[in-house]
N, C-alpha and C positions, 0 to 999 in steps of 0.2 A: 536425647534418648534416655529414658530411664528406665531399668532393673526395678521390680519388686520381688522379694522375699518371703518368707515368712520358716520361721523356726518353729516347729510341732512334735512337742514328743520326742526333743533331738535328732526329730529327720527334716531335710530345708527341703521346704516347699517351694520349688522356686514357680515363676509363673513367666511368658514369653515377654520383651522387648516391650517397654509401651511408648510410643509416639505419640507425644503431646505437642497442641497447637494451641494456643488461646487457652477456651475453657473445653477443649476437645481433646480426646485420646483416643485413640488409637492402637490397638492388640493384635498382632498378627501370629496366628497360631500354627503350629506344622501338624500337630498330632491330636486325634477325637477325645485325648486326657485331659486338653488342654482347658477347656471353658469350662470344666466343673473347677478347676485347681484355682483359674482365676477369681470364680467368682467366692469359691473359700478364701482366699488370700483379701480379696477386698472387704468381705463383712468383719474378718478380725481387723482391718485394716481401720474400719468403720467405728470399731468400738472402742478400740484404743484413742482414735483420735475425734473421739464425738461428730463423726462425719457419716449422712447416712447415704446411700449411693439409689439416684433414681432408676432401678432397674426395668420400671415401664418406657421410659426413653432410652438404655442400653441395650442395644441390639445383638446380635449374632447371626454371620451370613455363612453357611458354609459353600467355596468353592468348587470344590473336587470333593466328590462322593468316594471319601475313603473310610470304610467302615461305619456303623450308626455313632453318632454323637450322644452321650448323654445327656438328659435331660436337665438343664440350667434354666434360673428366673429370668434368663435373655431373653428377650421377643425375638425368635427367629425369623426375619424376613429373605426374601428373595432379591433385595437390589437394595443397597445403601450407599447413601452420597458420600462424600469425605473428600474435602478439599476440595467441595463443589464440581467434583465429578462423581458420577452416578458409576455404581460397579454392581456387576453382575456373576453369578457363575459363569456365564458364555463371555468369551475375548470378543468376539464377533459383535455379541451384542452391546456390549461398554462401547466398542469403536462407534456403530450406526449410532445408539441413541442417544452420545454424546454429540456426535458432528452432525447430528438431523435439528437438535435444540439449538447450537450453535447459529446454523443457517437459517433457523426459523428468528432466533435476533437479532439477526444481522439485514436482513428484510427487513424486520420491524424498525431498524433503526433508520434506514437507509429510508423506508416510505413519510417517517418524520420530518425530513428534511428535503424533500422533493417541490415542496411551494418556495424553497428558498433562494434569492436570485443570485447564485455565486457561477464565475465563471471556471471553464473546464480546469486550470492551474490553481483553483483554491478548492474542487472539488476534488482531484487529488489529493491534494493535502489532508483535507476530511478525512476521505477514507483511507488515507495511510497514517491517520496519527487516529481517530477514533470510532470508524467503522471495526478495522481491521484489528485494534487493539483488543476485542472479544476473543480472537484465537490463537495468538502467543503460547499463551497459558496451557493449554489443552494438546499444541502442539507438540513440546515439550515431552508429554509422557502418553499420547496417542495421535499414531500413524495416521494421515490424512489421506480417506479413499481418492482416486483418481474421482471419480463423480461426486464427491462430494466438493474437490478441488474446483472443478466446472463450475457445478452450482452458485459457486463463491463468485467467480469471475464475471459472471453474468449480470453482476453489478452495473456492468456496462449501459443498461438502460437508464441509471439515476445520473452517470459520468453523461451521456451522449443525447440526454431529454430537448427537445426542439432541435437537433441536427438533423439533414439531411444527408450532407458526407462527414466522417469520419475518420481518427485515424486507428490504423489497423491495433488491432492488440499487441501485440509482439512489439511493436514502433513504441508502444505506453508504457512500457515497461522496461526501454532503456534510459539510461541516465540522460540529463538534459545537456551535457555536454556532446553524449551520442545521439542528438535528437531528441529525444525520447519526454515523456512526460515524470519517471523516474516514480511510476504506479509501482507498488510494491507486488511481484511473481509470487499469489499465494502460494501453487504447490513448491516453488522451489525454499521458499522461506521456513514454511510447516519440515520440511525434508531436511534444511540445515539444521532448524531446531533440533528435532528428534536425534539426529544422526552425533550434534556436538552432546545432546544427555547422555546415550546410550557409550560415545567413545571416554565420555569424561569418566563415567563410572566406573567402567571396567577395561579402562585404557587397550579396547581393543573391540570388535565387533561382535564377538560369539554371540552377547546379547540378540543381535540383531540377528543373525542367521537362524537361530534358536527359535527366535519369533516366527519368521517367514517359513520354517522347516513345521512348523504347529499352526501355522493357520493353513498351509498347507493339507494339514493331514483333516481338516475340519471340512477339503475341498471347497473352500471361498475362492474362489476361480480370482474375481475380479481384485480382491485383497491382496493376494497369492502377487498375482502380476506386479501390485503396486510393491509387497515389498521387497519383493525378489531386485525389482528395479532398484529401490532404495538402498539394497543390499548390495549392490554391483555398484552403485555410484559411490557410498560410502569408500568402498574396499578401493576403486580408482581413486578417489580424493587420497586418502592415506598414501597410495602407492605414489602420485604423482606427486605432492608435494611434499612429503615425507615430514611433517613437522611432527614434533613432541603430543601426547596426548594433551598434555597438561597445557598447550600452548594456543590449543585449537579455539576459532572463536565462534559463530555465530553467522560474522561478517565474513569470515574466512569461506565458508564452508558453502552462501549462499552467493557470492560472487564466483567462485570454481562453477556453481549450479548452471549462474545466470552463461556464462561463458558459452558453456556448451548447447545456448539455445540463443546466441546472439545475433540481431539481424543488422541491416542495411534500414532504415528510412525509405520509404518509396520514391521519393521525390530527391534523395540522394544516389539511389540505385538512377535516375534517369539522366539527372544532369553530372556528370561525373569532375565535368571542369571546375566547379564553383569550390571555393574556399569553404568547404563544411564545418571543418575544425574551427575555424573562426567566427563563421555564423551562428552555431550552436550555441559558444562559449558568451555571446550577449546576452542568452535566456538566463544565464548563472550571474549575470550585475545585478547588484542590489538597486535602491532607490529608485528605480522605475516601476509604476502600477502593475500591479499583476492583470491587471485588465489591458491594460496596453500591451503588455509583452503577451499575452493571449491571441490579440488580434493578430500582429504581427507574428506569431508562430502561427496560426492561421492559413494566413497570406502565403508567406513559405512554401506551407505543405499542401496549398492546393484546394483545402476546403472552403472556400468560403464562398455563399449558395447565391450566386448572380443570376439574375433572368434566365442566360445562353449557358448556364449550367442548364439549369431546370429545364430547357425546352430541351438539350441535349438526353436528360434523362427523361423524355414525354414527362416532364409534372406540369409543364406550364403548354398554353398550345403556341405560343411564340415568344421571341428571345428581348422584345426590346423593353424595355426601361420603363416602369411608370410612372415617372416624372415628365420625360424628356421625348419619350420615342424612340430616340435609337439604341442601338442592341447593346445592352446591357452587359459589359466586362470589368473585370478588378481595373482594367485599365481606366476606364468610361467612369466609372465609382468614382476613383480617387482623384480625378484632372478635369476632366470633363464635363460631366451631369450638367451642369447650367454654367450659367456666368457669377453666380455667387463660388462655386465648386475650382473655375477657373482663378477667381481674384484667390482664393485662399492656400492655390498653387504656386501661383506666380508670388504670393510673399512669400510660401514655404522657400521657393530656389532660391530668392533674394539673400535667407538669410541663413540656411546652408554654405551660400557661396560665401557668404562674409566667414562664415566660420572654418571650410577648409582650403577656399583660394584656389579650388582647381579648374583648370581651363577645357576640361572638357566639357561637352555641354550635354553628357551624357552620365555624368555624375550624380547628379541628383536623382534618375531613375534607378539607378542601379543602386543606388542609398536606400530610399522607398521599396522598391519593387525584390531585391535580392538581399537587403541588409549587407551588400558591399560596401563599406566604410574606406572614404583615403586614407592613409597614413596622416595624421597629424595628432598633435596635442591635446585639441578639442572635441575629441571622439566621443568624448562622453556625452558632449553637448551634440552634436550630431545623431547621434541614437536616440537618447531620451527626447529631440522634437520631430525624428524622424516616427517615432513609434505613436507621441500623443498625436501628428499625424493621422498615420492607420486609426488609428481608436475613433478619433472625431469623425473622419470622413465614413468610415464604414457602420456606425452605430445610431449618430446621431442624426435624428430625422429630419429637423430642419437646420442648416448651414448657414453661418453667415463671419464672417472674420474675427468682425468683436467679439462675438459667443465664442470663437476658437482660440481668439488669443486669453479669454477672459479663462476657459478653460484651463489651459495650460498654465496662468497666473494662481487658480487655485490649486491646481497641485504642486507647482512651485510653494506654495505658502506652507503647505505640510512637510516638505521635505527638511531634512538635520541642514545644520548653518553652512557646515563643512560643503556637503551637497550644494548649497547656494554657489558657494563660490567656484566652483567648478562650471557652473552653468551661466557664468559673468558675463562671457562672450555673447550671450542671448542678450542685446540692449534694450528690448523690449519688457523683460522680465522686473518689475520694480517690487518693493516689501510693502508696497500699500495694499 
């Protein structure tokens, strides 16, 4: 922040605060004296230092209609950008026309990449590291409407392109330890932003209520609701966990968010017996394909579009198998479909059983089918061939053992060394 001066006549001219970026500055004025004083202060400022100042690109916006402004070589316009948000005299209007452009690039960016073939766990990723990265910024220093919040989430169609079942939203936005796909909560994210600027600044809320008490008075009904809401979860965060202003973070603020709008998994809500907390926690191991742990999260939760799905939701007019004939189940997929589907099972148990030695004979399905793992050493090895498993048998369209162990040998080949050796217990797995 720089102060400019200027001494006249032994009376100081002073002129308001200027905020410089780059090759940008910035003037904020309180009083209608103010834009002639500036732009006196700048042409001496000019002459003195052989600098001449472009006044057909310096603008002048006045805010609030507080008495006539005099007449300055500023182009007076109605709406100027600065720090690539666009400002208006109307609050109302700054918030739409900035969060309407927003969502208009975020569409644009999202229909860019719509021919591209990534699965649902690396479409995540996308749009939580560079869809979603457009709105941070903006969050920060304007409130994000409820409808515009919507608008955002409805992304959902470039996440769920070629599904028939899906997983719920709510379920996408928990962490992958909770299930979840660990989608980032636009509005609760834009809400921690806003709430950690406003409390850092003036270590307390007035800002905010200030706001909501003024758009209020502008009767934006739907505004009004949002930050009145904003205003009440602020003032509970503070209260409940009582940290330091100066302490507060981002993460802080948007996990309290997320808290208060936390679900169950559907498919955890049903079967209540199963080891969740365990099952979850293999979506979070590294070194397995994200395509394989896709399927296999999948599997799980229920989606995955078999015949006797489709005829169950009328899309197909009967449930059996076009391969085979009979009625088409995750079960039938993965053990069954032919006699090449059976050979590539009966090796799968073979060498499961080498790896955890259990004598039930119910072990294997429960590895495959529930990501139930025994207790042993080699777990790791049991998950990563349980999973390229699911992957092979459910994607790829013609089956046969050698293509499946040949598969699993090429991703073997990519994996780090360290990785290999874990996976030892597979004596199938060679560095050729």
């Amino acid at each position: 922040m720089l102060t400019f001066s200027l001494c006249n006549n032994r009376q100081l001219v002073s002129i308001p605060p200027v905020y410089a970026y780059a090759d940008d500055a910035i003037i904020l004025c309180k009083e209608t004296t103010d834009p002639p004083r500036i732009q006196k202060v700048l042409q001496v400022f000019g002459n003195v230092s052989n600098s001449v100042i472009n006044f057909t690109k310096s603008t002048f916006m006045a805010i609030t209609p507080r008495g006539q402004t005099k007449t300055t070589r500023f182009t007076n316009v109605n709406e100027m950008k600065v720090l690539g948000i666009l400002f208006t005299p109307n609050i109302m209007d700054v918030i739409e026309i900035n969060w309407k452009d927003i969502v208009k690039k975020i569409r644009f960016g999202i229909q860019r990449h719509l021919s591209r073939n990534l699965n649902v766990i690396k479409k995540v990723w996308h749009i939580n590291t560079f869809i979603l990265s457009k709105i941070w910024y903006f969050a920060q220093v304007l409130p994000i409407p409820e409808q515009t919040a919507q608008q955002i989430e409805k992304i959902g169609f470039y996440l769920w392109k070629g599904f028939v079942f899906r997983i719920a939203r709510p379920q996408c936005k928990l962490s992958i330890k909770e299930g979840g796909l660990q989608l980032i909560n636009v509005k609760s994210k834009c809400d921690a932003l806003f709430i950690k600027y406003i409390v850092r600044a003036d270590h307390s809320i007035d800002t905010l209520v200030f706001l909501s008490n003024y758009v209020s008075s502008l009767h934006a009904s739907s505004m009004t609701r949002s930050l009145k809401k904003l205003t009440a979860d602020a003032n509970k965060f503070l209260e409940d966990t009582n940290i330091a202003p100066e302490q507060i973070t981002t993460k802080l603020i948007y996990s309290y968010l997320q808290d208060q709008v936390r679900c169950l998994p559907n498919v955890q809500s049903k079967f209540h017996n199963k080891n969740w907390k365990k099952i979850w926690s293999y979506f979070k191991i590294p070194h397995i394909p994200s395509n394989w742990k896709w399927e296999s999260y999948a599997l799980i939760n229920g989606i995955i579009m078999t015949e006797e799905r489709k005829y169950m939701h009328h899309i197909v007019p009967n449930p059996q198998c076009n391969k085979c004939g009979t009625i088409d189940t995750i079960s039938h997929r993965l053990t069954r479909c032919s006699d090449l589907s059976r050979g590539i099972w009966l090796w799968l148990q073979q060498k499961l059983n080498n790896a955890h030695k259990a004598t039930n004979p119910n072990t294997n399905l429960r590895i495959v089918f529930d990501l139930d793992l025994p207790q042993t050493p080699h777990y790791f090895s049991i998950l990563w061939l349980a999973m390229g498993f699911i992957y092979y048998m459910l994607q790829m369209q013609t089956k046969s053992l050698p293509d499946f162990i040949k598969e699993l040998g090429r991703v073997y080949l990519q994996t780090d060394v360290h990785v290999r050796k874990k996976l030892q217990i597979l004596d199938f797995l060679t560095e050729e």
